[in-house]
C-alpha positions in Angstrom: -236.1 69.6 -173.2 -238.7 72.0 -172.6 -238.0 74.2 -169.0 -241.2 75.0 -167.0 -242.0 78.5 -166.7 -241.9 80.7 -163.2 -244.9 83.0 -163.0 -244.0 86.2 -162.5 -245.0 86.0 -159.0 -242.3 83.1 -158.0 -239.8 85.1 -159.9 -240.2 87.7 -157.8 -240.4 85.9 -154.5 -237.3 84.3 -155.6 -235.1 87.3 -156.1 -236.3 89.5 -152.9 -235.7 86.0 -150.9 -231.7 86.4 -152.3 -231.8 89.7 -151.5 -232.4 89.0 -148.1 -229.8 86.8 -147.7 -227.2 88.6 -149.4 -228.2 91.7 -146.8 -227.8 89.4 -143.9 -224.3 88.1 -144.8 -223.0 92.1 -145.6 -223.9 93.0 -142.3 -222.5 90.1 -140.2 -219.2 90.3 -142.7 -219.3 94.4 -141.5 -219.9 93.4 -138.2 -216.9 91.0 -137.9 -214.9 93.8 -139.6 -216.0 96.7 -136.8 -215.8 94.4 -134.1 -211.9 94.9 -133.3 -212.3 98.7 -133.7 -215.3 98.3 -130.6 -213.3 96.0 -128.4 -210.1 98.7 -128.9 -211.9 101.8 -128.1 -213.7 100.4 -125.0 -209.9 98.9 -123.7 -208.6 102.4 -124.1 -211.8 103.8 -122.7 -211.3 101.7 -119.6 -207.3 102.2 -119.5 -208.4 106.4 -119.6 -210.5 105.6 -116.4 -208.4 103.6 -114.2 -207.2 105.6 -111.6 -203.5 106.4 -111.5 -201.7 105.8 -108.4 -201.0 109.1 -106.6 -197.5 111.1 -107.1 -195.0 110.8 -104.7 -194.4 114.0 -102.9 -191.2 115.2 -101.9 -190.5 114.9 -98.4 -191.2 118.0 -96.3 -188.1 118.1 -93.6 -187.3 120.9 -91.0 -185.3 121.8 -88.4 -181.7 120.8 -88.7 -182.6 118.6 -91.3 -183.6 121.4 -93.8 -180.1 121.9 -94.4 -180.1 118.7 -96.6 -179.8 118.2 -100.4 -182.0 116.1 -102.2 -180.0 113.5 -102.2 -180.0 112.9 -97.7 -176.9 114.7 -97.6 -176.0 117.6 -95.4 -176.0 120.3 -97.1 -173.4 123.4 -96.9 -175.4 125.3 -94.2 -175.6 121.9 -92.1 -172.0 121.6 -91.9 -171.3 125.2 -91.2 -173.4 124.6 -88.0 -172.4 121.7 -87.2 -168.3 123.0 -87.2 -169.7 126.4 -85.7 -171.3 124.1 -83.0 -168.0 122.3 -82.1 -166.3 125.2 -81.9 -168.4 127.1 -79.5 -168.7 123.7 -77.4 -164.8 124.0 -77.1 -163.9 127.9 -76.8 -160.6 127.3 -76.0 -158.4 130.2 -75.2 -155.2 131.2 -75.9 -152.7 130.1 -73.3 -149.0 129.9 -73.2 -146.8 126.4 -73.9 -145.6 126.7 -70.5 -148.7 126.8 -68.8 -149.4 124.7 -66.2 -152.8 123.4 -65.6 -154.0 123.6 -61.7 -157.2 122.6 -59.6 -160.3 124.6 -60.8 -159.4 125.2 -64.5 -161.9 123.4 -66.9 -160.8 121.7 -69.8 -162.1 120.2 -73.2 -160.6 117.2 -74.0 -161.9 115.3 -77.5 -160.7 112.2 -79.3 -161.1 111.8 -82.5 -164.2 109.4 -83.7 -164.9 108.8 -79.9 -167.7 111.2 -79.1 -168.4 109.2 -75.6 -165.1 109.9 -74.5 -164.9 113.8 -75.6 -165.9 115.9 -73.3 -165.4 118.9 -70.7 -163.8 118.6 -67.2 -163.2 120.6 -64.4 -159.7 120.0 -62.5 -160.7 118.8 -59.2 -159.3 120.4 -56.1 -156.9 117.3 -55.5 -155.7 117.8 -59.2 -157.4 115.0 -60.5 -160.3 114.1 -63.3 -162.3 111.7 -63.9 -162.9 110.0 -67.7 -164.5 106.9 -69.1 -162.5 104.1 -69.2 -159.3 105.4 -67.3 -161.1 106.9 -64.3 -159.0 109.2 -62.0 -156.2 110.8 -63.5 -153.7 113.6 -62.5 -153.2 116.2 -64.5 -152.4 119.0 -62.1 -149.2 120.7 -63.2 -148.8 119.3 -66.6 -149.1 121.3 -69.6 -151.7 120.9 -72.3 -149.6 119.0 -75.0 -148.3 116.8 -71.7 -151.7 116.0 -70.9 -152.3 115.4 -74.8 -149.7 112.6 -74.0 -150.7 111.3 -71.1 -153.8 110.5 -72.1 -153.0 109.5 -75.5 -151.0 106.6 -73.6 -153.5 106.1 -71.8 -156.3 105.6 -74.0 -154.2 102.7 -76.3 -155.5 99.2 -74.5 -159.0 100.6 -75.1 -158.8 102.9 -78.4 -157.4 102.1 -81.8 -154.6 104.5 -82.6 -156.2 106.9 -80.2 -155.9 111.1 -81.2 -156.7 113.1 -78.5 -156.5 117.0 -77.9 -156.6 119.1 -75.0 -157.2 123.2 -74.9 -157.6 125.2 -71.7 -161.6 126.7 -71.6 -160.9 128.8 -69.0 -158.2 129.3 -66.5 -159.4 129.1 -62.5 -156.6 127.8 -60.6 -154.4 131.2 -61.4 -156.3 132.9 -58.8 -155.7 136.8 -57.1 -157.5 138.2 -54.1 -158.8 141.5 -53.3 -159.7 142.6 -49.8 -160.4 146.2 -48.0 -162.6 148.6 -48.5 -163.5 147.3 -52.2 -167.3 147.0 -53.7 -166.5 142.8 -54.0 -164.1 141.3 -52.4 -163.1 137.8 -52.5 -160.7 135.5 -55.4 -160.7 136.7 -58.8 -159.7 134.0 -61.3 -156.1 135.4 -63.7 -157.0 134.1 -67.1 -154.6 136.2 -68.9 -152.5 139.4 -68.5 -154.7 141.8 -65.4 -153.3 145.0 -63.8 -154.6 146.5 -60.3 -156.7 148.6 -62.1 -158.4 146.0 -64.0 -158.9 144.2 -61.1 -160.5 146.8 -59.1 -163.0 148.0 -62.0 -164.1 144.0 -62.2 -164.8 144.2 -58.6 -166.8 147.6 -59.1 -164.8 150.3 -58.0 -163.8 151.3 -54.8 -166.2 151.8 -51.1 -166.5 155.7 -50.6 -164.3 155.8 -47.3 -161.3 153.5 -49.0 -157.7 155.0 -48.6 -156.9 155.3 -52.6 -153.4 156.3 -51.7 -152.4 153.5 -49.4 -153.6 150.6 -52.0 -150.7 148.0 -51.5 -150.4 144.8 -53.4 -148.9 142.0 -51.1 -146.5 139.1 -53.1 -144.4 136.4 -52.4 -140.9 136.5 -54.6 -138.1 134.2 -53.5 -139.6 133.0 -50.5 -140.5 136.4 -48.4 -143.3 138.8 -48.7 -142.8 142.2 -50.6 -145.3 144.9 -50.8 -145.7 147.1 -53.9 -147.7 150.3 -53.5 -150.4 151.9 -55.3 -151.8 155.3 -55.7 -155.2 154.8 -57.8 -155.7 158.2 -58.6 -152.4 158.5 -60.6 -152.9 155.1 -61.8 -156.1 155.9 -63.2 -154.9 158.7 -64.5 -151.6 157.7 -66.1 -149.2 159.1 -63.5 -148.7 156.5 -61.2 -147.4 152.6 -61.5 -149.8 150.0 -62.7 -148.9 146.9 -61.6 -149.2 143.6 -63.6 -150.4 140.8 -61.3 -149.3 137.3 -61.1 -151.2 134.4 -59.4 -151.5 134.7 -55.8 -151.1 138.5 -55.3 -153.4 140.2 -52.6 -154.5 143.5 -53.3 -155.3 145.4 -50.1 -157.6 148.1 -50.0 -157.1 150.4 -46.7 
C-alpha cells in the first residue's frame, strides 16, 4: 500500500502545531502546580495584616489601693495601715482593774464583725450611753470588763455569739479644781497619777501677786474636810511636800 507523501511544508506545519499544544498544556500543568503556593502566601499575607487586638494593660490603681498585690489582695503595707488605723481610732489608755467609769469619760467600745455597732461614746452626765440596738444604758460606776459584760448580755437577742471590748480613751469624770490667784482656773480632768505641781504648771504657772506659801489643797477623807498645805517654792525645788491628788481635791491659790 503505497502512503502519500507530506510536502515539506505540511510537515512542518504539522510539528510547530504539536509544539504549540504541548507548550500550552506545560504551562496550565505549572500553573495548577503554583497555584496552592499563590493562594498560601497571600493567606499569610493577609493573616500578617490583620490587626491584632490591643494588649491589655495592667490596671493603674492609687491611693489606698496601691497597697494591693497583683492578685486584688491587700498587700503588707495595706494591712499595716489598716491595724495602725484601728489602733489610733481606739488610743486606749492604761487604767487600773478597779477603775470605775463616771459621767464625762469617753469610751471605745467594738464588737467583733459588727462595725455599725463599734464605736466611741461619751458617758453622759446622768451616767448613761446611748448604742444601736440597746439604746440607753448605764454604765456609770462599772468597770471596763463589767461593762464588757453588760453589754455582751446585752447584745445576744440581736448578735450571734456577740464579742465585745471596752477600753477607757480618756478619763473626764476624775476631775480636780484649782482656784486663786492661778493663770487658769477652773476643773482639770485626773487621767492618771498628778501632783500640785503638775497641776499648777498645766494651768500656766502662778498670777504675780499669789501667796506661794499659803497654797492649801482642800479634801474630803472620811466624811470631813482636811486641808493639806503647800509651799511652792520648796516644792519646786525639792524641799517641800508634793502632794499626790485624788479626784475631787481643790487647790487654793491665796
Amino acid at each position: 500500500m503505497a502512503f502519500p507523501l507530506l510536502s515539506k511544508h505540511h510537515s512542518g506545519s504539522a510539528a510547530l502545531k504539536e509544539f504549540k499544544v504541548n507548550r500550552g498544556k506545560r504551562v496550565t500543568f505549572c500553573f495548577v502546580l503554583a497555584l496552592p503556593l499563590v493562594l498560601f502566601g497571600v493567606t499569610g499575607t493577609l493573616q500578617a495584616q490583620k490587626p491584632q487586638p490591643p494588649k491589655e494593660k495592667e490596671p493603674y490603681v492609687t491611693g489606698r489601693a496601691e497597697n494591693k498585690t497583683s492578685s486584688g489582695k491587700e498587700g503588707p503595707t495595706a494591712k499595716r495601715s489598716a491595724t495602725n488605723s484601728a489602733t489610733d481610732s481606739a488610743n486606749p489608755l492604761t487604767t487600773p482593774n478597779d477603775y470605775r467609769i463616771g459621767p464625762d469619760d469617753e469610751l471605745a467600745i467594738s464588737v467583733w464583725h459588727e462595725p455599725e455597732l463599734s464605736q466611741a461614746v461619751v458617758v453622759r452626765p446622768d451616767g448613761m450611753i446611748t448604742l444601736p440596738l440597746l439604746n440607753n444604758i448605764k454604765v456609770a460606776g462599772l468597770t471596763p470588763e463589767e461593762m464588757q459584760i453588760l453589754l455582751t448580755e446585752k447584745f445576744k437577742p440581736v448578735v450571734n455569739e456577740p464579742q465585745v471590748t471596752v477600753s477607757v480613751k480618756a478619763i473626764k469624770s476624775r476631775k480636780v479644781f484649782l482656784v486663786g490667784n492661778a493663770a487658769k482656773q477652773g476643773a482639770y480632768a485626773l487621767n492618771g497619777r498628778m501632783t500640785v505641781l503638775e497641776l499648777l504648771a498645766e494651768a500656766g504657772g502662778l498670777n504675780p501677786f499669789a501667796k506661794s506659801k499659803s497654797i492649801y489643797v482642800l479634801r474630803k477623807e472620811n466624811g470631813r474636810e482636811v486641808r493639806l498645805r503647800f509651799d511652792y517654792k520648796k516644792a519646786l525645788s525639792g524641799k517641800g511636800v508634793n502632794p499626790e491628788l485624788v479626784p475631787g481635791d481643790m487647790v487654793v491659790v491665796p
